[in-house]
KOLBAMAR-171517 format. One line per field, with one value per residue (C-alpha): residue number from 1; z, y, x. Coordinates in Angstrom, 3 decimals. Each point is the difference from the previous one (the first is absolute). Layout:
# residues N
num: [NUM, ...]
up: [Z, ...]
north: [Y, ...]
east: [X, ...]
***
This chain:
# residues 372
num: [1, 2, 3, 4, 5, 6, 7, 8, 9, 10, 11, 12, 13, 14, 15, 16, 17, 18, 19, 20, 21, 22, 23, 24, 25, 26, 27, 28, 29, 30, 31, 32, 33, 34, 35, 36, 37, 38, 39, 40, 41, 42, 43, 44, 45, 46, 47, 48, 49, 50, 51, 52, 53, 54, 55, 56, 57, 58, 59, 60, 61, 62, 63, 64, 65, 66, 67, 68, 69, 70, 71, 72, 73, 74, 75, 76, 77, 78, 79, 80, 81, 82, 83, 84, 85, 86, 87, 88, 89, 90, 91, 92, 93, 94, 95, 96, 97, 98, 99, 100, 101, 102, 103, 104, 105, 106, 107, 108, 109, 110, 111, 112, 113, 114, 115, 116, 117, 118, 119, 120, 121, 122, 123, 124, 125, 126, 127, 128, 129, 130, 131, 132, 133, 134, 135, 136, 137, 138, 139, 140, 141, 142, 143, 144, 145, 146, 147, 148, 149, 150, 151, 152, 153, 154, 155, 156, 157, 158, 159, 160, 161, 162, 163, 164, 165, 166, 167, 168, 169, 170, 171, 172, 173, 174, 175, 176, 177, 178, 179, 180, 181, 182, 183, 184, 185, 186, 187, 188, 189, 190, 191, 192, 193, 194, 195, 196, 197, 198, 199, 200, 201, 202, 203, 204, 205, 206, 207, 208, 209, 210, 211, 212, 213, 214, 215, 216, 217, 218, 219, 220, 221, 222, 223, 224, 225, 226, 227, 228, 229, 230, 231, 232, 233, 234, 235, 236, 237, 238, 239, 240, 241, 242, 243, 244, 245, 246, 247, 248, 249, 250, 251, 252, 253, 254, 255, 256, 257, 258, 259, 260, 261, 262, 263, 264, 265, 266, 267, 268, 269, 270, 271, 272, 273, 274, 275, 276, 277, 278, 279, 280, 281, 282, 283, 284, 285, 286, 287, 288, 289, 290, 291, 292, 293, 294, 295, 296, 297, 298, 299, 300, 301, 302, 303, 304, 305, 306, 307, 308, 309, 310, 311, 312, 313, 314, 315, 316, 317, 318, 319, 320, 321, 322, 323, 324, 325, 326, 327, 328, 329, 330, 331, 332, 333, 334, 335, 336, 337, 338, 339, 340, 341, 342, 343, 344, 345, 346, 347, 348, 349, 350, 351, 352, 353, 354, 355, 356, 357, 358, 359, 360, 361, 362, 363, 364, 365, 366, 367, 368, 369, 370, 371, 372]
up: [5.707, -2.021, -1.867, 2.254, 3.374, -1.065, -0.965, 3.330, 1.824, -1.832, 0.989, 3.550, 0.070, -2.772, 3.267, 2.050, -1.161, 2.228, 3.226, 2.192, 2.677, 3.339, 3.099, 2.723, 3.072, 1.766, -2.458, 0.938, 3.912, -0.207, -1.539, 2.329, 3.391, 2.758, 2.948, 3.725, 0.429, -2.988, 0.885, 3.812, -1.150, -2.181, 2.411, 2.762, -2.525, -0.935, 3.605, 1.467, -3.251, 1.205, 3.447, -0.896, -2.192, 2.769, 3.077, 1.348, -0.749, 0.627, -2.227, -3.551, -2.985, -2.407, -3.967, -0.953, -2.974, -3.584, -2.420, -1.850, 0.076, -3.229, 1.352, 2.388, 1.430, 0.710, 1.763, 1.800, 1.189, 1.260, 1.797, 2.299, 0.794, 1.003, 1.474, 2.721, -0.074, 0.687, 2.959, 1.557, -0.666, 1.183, 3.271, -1.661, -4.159, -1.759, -3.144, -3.031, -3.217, -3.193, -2.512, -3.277, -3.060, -1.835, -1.170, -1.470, -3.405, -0.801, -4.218, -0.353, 1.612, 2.332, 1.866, 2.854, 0.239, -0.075, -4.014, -1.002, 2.196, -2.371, -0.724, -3.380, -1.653, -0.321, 2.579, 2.004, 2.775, 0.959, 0.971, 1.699, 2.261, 0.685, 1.137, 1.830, 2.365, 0.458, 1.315, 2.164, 1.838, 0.256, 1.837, 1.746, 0.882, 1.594, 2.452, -2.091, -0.701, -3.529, -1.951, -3.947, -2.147, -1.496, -3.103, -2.056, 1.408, -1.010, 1.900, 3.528, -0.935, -0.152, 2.780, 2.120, 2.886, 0.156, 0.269, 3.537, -1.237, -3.533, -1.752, -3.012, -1.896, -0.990, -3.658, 1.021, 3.426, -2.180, -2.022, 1.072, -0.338, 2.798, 2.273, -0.653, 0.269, 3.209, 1.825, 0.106, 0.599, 3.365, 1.229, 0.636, -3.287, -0.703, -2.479, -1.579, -0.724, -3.557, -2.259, 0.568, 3.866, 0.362, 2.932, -1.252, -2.518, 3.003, 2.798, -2.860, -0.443, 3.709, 0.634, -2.947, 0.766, 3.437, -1.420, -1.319, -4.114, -2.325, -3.134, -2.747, 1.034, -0.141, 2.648, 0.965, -2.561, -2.455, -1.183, -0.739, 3.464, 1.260, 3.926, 2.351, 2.869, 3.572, -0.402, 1.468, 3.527, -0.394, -3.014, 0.616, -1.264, -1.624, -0.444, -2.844, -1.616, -2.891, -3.471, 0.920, 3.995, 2.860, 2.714, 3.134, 1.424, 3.212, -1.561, -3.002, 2.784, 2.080, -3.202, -0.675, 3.579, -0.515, -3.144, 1.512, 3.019, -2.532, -1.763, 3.350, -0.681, 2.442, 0.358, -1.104, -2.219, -1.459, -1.373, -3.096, -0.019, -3.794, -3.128, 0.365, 3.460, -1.187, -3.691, -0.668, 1.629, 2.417, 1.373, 1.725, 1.786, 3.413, -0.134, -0.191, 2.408, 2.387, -0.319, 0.566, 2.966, 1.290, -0.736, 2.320, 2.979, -0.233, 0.425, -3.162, 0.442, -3.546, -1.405, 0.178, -2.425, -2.610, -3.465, -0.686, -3.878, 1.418, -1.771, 0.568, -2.189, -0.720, -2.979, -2.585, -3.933, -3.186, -1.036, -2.673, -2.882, 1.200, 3.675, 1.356, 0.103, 2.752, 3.383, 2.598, 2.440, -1.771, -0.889, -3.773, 0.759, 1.967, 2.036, 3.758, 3.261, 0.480, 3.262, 1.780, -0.149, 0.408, 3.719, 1.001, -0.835, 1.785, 3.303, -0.148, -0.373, 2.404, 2.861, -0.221, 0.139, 2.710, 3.053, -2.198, -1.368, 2.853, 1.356, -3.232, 0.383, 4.008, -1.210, -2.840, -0.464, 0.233, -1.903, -3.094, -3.045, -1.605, -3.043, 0.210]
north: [15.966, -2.797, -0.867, -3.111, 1.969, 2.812, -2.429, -1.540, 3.505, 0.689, -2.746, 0.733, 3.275, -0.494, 1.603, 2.271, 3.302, 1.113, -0.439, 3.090, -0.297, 0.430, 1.312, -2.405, -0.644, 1.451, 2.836, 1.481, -0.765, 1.869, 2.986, -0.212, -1.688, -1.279, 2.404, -0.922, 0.642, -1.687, -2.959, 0.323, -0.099, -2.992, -2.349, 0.999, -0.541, -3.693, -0.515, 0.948, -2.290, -2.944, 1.029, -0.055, -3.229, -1.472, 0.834, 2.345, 3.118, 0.132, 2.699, -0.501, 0.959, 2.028, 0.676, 2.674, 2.350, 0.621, -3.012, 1.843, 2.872, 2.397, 3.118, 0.196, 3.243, -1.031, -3.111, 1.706, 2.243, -3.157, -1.591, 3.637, -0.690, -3.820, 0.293, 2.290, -2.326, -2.712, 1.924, 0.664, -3.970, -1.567, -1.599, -2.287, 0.090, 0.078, 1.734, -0.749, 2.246, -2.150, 1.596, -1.663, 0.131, -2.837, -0.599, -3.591, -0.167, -1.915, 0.506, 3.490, 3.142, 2.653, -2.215, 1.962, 3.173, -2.197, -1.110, 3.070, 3.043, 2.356, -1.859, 0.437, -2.841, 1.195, -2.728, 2.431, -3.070, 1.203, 3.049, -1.898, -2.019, 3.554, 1.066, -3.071, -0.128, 3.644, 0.131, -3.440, 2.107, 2.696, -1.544, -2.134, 3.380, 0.851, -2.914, -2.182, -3.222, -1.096, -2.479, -2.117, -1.952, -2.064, -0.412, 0.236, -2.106, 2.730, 2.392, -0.965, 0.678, 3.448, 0.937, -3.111, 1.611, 2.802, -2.620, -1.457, -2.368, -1.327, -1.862, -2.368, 0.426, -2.587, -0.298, -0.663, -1.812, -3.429, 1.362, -2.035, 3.069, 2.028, -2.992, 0.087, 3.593, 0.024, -2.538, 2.406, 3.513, 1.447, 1.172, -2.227, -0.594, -0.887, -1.858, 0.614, -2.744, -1.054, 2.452, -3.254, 0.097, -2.848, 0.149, -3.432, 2.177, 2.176, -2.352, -1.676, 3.260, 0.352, -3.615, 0.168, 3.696, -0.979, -2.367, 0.697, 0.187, 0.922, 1.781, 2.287, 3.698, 3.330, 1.331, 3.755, 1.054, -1.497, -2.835, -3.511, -2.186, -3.218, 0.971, -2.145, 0.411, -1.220, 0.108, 2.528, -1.279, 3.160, -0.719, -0.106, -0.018, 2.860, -0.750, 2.906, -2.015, -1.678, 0.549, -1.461, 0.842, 1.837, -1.997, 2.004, -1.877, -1.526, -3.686, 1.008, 1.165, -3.589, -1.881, 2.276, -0.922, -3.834, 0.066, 1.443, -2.540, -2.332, 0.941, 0.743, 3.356, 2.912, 1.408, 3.381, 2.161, 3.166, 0.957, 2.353, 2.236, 0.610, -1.577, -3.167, -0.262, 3.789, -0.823, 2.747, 2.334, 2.659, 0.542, -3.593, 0.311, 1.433, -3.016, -2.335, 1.469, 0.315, -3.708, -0.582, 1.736, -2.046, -3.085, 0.786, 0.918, -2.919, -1.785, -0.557, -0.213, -0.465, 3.272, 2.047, 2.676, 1.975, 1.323, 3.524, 1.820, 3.366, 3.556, 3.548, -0.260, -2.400, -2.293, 0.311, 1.232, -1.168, 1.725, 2.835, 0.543, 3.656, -0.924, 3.409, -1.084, -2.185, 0.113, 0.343, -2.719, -2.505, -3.226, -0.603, -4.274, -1.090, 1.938, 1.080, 1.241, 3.600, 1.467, 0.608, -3.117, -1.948, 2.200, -0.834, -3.671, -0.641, 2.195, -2.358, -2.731, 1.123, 0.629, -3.147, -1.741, 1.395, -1.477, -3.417, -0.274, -0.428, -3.104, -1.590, -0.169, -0.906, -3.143, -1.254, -3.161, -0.796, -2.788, 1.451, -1.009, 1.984, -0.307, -0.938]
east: [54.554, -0.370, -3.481, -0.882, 0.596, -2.092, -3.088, 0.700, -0.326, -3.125, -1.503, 1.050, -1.661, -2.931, -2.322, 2.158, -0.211, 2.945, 2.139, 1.151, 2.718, -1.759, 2.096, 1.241, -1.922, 3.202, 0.374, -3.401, 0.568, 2.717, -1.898, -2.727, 1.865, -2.016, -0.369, 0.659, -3.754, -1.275, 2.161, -1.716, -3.363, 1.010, 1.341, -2.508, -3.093, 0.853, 0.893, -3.366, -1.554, 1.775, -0.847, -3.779, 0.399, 1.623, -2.304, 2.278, -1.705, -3.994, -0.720, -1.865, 2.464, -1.990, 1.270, -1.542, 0.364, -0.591, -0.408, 3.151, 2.163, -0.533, 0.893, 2.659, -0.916, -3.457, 1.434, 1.836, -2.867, -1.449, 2.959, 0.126, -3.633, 0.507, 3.252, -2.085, -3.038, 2.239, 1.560, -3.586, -1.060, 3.229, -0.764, -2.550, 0.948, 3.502, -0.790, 2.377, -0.330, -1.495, 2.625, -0.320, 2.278, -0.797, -3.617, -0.563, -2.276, -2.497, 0.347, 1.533, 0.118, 2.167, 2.452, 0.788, 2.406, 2.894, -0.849, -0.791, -0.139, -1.330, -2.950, 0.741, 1.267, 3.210, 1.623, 2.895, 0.199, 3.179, -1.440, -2.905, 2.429, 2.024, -4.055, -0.723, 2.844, -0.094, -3.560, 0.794, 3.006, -2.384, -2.855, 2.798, 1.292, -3.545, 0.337, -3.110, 1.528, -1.056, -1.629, 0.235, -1.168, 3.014, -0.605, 2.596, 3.373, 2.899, -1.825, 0.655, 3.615, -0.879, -2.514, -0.239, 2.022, -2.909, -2.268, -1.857, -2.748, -0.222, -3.094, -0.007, -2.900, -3.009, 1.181, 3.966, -0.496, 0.328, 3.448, 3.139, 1.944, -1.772, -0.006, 3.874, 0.536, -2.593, 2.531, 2.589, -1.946, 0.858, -3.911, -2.496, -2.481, -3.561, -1.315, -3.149, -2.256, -1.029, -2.147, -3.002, 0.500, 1.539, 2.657, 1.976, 2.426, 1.025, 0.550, 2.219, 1.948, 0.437, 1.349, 2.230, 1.367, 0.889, 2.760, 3.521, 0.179, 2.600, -0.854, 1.175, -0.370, 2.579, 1.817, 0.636, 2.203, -2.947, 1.959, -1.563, 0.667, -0.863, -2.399, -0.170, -2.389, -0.309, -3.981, -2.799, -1.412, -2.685, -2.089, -3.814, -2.911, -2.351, -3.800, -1.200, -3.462, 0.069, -1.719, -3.249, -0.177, 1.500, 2.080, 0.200, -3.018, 0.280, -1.083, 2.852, 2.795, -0.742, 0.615, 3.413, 1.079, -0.609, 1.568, 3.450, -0.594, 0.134, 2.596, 2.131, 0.008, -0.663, -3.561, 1.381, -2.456, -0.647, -3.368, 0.020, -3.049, 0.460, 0.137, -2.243, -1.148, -2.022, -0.794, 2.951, -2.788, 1.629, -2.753, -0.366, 3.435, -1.107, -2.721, 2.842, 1.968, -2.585, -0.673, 3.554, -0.175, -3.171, 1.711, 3.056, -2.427, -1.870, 3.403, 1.773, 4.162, 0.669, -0.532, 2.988, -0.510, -1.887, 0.734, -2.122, 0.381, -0.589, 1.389, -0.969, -3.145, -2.602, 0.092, 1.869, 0.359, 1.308, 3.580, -1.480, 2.267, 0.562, 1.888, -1.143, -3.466, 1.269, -2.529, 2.761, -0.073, -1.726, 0.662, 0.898, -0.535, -2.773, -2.039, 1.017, -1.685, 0.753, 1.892, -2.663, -2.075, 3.707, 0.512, -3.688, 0.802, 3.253, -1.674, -2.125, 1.660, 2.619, -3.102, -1.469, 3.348, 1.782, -1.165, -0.074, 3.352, 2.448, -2.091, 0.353, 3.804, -0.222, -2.314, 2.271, 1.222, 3.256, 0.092, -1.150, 2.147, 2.610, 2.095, 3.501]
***
């Protein structure tokens, strides 16, 4: 190599401390194929989400599960429970497992089991993608249709046909690139409003991800490809509070729904009981979905959903440096309802709802808009 190309490559890499080959998205769907099952659950989950987006189907679509997946085997402890609880509630909720990979930072800190599986530091996200999709068919497997975050863009390539519902997050609802990816998903997705509570960003994302783009992406066999997308009639919005206040008020949902009238966007939205609409308190989620609740019997139409952090214990724990010391079932991110105060609350929900619901698609409006 001559002197000036080796200068050139060191400047190229002064702050990369080193590149691994990753396999293909259709290398690792070929290790761990897509079941006839799996691949029911799938197609019937986003079709019953579109169905409730659209009017179709009365019922109230509830996200429920842990903030994010650590330990698969106490996930999956979790998914057996709701995937029963979600059998007993059906006639009035359609309960969707919250299964997140990906957890965004603010600075620095565990990214999800994805980036680093061990919770070590030691980075095996190969092996965290092998995890990921292997859980997904799992609880797919169960008959629980699942739910995302998409965070990171590549990663759709990997477990986006596992997924029913898929959020973009406060800090990445503004990002061109998940606007552009969001166009061309295949599920309905929510966006989040901003981290200062301001629904403008979102309504944004949801205008501009229901239009065609073209952009630079990869393609099964993990190769660099131009995508071009037809755009995503299904986006929404989520309400989750923002840094200074919560949003799931009755006075904050009416300005949400003129907003999108404004905007000549459907009054479609989903109130998040965590993060800031309960000051990241767990403990203040039943109050918010009780309020949801009250809001829909006094007449709302716009509320279609709810987003619950819920795991098998309360809380949650920092990772210790020894990982046996581990409380099983509890979150390692923010804090979560545990299973029995997440059954009382969707009982609840589900009995003041029922007799409620169906008139709610019998009065609708036909006229409402929808994206095209």
């Amino acid at each position: 190599m001559k002197r000036d190309q080796l200068v050139v490559d060191e400047e190229n890499f002064l702050n990369l401390a080193g590149i691994a080959p990753m396999p293909s998205p259709a290398e690792l769907r070929a290790q761990l194929p897509l079941s006839a099952t799996a691949a029911a659950t799938v197609a019937n989950g986003r079709s019953v989400v579109r169905n409730i987006l659209e009017r179709r189907d009365p019922r109230l679509l509830v996200v429920v599960g842990p903030c994010s997946i650590h330990d698969p085997e106490a996930g999956l402890e979790y998914a057996r429970r709701l995937q029963q609880l979600a059998a007993e509630l059906a006639d009035t909720l359609y309960i969707v497992m919250r299964v997140y990979f990906e957890k965004p930072r603010t600075s620095v800190g565990w990214k999800g089991l994805i980036n680093d599986p061990g919770m070590d530091q030691s980075f095996r996200i190969a092996d965290g993608m092998h995890q990921a999709r292997r859980f997904l068919l799992k609880v797919n497997q169960l008959g629980l249709p699942a739910a995302a975050e998409a965070l990171d863009p590549v990663s759709p390539h990997y477990l986006g046909e596992l997924i029913s519902w898929v959020a973009i997050g406060a800090r990445t609802t503004e990002s061109q690139t998940h606007r552009e990816m969001s166009s061309g998903l295949p599920m309905p997705v929510g966006f989040k409003n901003g981290t200062d509570g301001s629904v403008e960003t979102a309504l944004n994302a949801i205008l501009s991800t229901s239009r065609p783009h073209a952009f630079l992406g990869i393609d099964n066999d993990g190769r660099a490809a131009i995508i071009r997308t037809r755009g995503n009639p299904h986006s929404h919005l989520v309400l989750r509070g923002g840094s200074n206040r919560p949003n799931y008020d009755s006075v904050s949902v009416s300005l949400a729904e003129q907003a999108l009238a404004k905007a000549q966007l459907p009054a479609n939205i989903i109130i998040d009981c965590a993060h800031g609409n309960s000051y990241k308190k767990h403990t203040l989620q039943a109050a918010v979905m009780s309020d949801l609740v009250h809001q829909i019997r006094q007449g709302n139409r716009s509320i279609l959903g709810s987003m619950i952090e819920s795991f098998l214990e309360a809380g949650n724990q920092p990772i210790p440096a020894d990982l046996s010391q581990l409380r099983y079932g509890c979150s390692v991110t923010d804090p979560c309802a545990d299973w029995d105060t997440t059954a009382a609350m969707l009982r609840a929900a589900a009995d003041g709802l029922r007799h409620v619901l169906p008139g709610r698609i019998a009065g609708a409006s036909s006229t409402a808009p929808h994206l095209t």
